[in-house]
N, C-alpha and C positions, 0 to 999 in steps of 0.2 A: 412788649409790656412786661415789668417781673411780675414774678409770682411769689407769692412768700410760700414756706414751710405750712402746709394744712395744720398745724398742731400752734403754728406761730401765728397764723393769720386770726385764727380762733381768739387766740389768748389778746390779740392787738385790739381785733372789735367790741371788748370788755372796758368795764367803764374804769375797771381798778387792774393797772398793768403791773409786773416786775421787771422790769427790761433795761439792762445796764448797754452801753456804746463800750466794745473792743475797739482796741487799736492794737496789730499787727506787722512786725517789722522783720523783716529778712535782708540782712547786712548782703551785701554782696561778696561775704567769706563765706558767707550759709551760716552764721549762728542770724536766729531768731529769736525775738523779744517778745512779749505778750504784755500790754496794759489793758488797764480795767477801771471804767468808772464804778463799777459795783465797790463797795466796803470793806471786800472780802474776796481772795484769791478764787478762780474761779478755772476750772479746765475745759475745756473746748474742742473739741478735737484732737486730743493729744497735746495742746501746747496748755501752756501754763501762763493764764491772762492773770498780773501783779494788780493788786492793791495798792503796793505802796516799791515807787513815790508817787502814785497817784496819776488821773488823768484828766484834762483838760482840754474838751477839742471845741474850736469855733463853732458855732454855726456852721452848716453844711450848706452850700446856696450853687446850684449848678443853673447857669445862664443856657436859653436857650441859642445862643450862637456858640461859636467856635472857642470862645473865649477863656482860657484856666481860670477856675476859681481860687480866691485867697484864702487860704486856710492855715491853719496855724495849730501846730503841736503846743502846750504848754505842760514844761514837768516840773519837779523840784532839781535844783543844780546841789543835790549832795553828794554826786560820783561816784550813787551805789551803780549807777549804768551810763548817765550819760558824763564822762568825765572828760575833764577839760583837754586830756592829751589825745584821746581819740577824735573828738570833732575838729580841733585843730588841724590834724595830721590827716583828716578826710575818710575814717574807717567809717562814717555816716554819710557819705555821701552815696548819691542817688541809690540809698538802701530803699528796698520795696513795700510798701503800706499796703495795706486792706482795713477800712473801716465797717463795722457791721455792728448791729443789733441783736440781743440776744435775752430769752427769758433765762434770768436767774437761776429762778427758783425753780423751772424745768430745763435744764440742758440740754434732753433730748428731743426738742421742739424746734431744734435747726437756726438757721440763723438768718437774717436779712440785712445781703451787703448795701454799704451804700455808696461806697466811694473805693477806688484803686488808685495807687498812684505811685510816686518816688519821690524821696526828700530832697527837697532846694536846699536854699541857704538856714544856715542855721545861725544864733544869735545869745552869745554868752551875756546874762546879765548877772545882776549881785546873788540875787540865791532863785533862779530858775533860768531856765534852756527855752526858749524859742524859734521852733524849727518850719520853713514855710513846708507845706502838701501839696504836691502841684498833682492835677491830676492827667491824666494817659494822652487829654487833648493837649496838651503841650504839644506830642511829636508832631501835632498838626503846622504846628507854627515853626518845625524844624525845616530848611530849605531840604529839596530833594533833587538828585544829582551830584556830580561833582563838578567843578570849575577846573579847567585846563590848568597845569603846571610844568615844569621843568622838573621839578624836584618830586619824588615817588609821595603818593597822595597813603599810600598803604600803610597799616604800623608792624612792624618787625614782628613776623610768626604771626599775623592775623588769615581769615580766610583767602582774602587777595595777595595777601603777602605766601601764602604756602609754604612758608620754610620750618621744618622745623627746630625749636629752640633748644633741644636736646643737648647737642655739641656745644652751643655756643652762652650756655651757663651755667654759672661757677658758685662754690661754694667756699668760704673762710672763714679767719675769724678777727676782728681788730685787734691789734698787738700793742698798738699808739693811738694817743691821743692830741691833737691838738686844740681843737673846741668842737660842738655839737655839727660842723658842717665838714671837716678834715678829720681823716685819721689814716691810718699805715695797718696793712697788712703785709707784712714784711717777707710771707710767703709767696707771694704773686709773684715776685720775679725769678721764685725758683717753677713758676707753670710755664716762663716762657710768654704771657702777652705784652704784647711791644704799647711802648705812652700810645696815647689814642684810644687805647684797641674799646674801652667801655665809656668814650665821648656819648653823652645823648642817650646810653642805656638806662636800667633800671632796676636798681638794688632795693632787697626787700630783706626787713631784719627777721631772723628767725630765732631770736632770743635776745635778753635786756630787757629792757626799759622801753623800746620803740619795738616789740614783738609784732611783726603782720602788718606794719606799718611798708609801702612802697615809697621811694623816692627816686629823680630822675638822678642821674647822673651828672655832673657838669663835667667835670674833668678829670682824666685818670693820666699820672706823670708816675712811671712803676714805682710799686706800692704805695702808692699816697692816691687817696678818693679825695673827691671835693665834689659834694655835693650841691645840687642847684639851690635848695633852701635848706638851713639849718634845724634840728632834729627838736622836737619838743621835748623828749626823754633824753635823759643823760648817755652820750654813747658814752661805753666802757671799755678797759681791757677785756678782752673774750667774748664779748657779743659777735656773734656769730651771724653770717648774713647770704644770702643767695647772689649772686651780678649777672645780668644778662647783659652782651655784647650790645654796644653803641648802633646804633644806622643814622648816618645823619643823609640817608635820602638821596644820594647820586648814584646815578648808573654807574661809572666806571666805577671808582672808588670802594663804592659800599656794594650794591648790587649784585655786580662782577663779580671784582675781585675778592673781595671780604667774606660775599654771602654766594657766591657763584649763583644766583636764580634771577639772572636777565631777562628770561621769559616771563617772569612776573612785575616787571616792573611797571607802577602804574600811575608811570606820568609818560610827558613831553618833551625831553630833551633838548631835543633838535627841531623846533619852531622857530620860527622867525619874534623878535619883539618888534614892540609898534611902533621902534626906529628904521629898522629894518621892512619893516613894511609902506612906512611912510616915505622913504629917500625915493629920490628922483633914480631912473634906472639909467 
């Protein structure tokens, strides 16, 4: 059962309240956001809950089954925060919420959360952003296990995977352009990696227009990138960007020879398929 703040519960059971609903956002780069249905900038804990563009949260309705509730962000879309190239590009994605309660006009009367959670889909309209809230029960509805494969179930430098990404990332800068999804870094071939070598990897820009923005890789043919989708910011000469080596998930190929850490590999190779299991012997 919660309990509120003694100072908050006091102030709750009064017939005339102050009590504005925060909403807190922690982007998965570590910057954090603070709104505020109060009128007026408000600090919290250290963070700084906005007035303006303002807040709008649904109704809060938690079912007694297992079920995520539908809740819904509404802000203004003028791109003093929420702008159209970050949501696009995914820098809001599954960033982390806390909704709570809180007196005003006492701040140090503590706060009552009421809801935790991480951003779903979000929804560019004409002049505001709607972003769905799912809340923690989602992971219940996520399958648990893994399904059998051939090909390594693990992502390149994760904990199953153990390798580390050190050696095998790179830093440059674009020298060429051909549109938002190609461009030439004409220094790569004086490092020595052979076409392939950043198939299925993952370049993150560290300056421009797409700064801290991730993308996969689709193809690398030396010095020319071609990315899997094309960039919402204009790439430029000189933008500058990080590349981690490709794994496209084979034991020999990648595993072995590329990543030498066979001992981590975590699929099934050498299985039979359901032809091979089915034939007459």
């Amino acid at each position: 059962m919660k309990t509120l703040p003694t100072n908050l519960a006091a102030h709750v059971a009064t017939k005339l309240t102050t009590l504005a609903t925060a909403l807190k956002v922690t982007r998965e780069d570590g910057t954090v956001f603070g709104f505020t249905t109060h009128d007026v900038d408000d600090v919290v804990s250290s963070v700084t809950y906005s007035a303006n563009p303002g807040l709008d949260v649904t109704d809060i309705v938690i079912a007694a089954n297992a079920a995520v509730g539908n809740m819904e962000l509404t802000t203004l879309h003028d791109g003093s925060v929420f702008t159209t190239a970050d949501l696009l590009n995914g820098l809001w994605d599954n960033a982390a919420f806390s909704i709570f309660r809180y007196n005003w006009a006492s701040l140090a009367d503590g706060i009552d959360t009421l809801l935790v959670g991480t951003f779903g889909e979000a929804t560019l309209q004409r002049n505001s952003v709607v972003i769905e809230l799912r809340d923690l029960r989602q992971y219940l509805q996520q399958p648990v296990g893994a399904a059998s494969s051939k090909t390594c179930r693990a992502r390149l430098g994760d904990a199953k995977c153990g390798k580390s990404l050190a050696a095998f990332t790179y830093t440059g800068a674009v020298t060429e352009v051909t549109d938002n999804q190609v461009f030439k870094d004409v220094y790569r071939s004086d490092a020595g990696e052979p076409a392939t070598w950043f198939d299925e990897g993952v370049l993150t820009w560290t300056s421009g227009a797409n700064n801290g923005v991730s993308v996969k890789i689709k193809s690398y043919v030396v010095d020319w990138f071609t990315l899997a989708l094309p960039m919402r910011g204009t790439i430029t000469v000189g933008d500058t960007y990080s590349a981690i080596a490709g794994c496209r998930k084979r034991l020999a190929e990648d595993c072995d020879a590329k990543f030498d850490n066979v001992l981590n590999f975590q699929g099934e190779p050498h299985r039979q398929g359901i032809n091979d299991v089915m034939k007459e012997a």
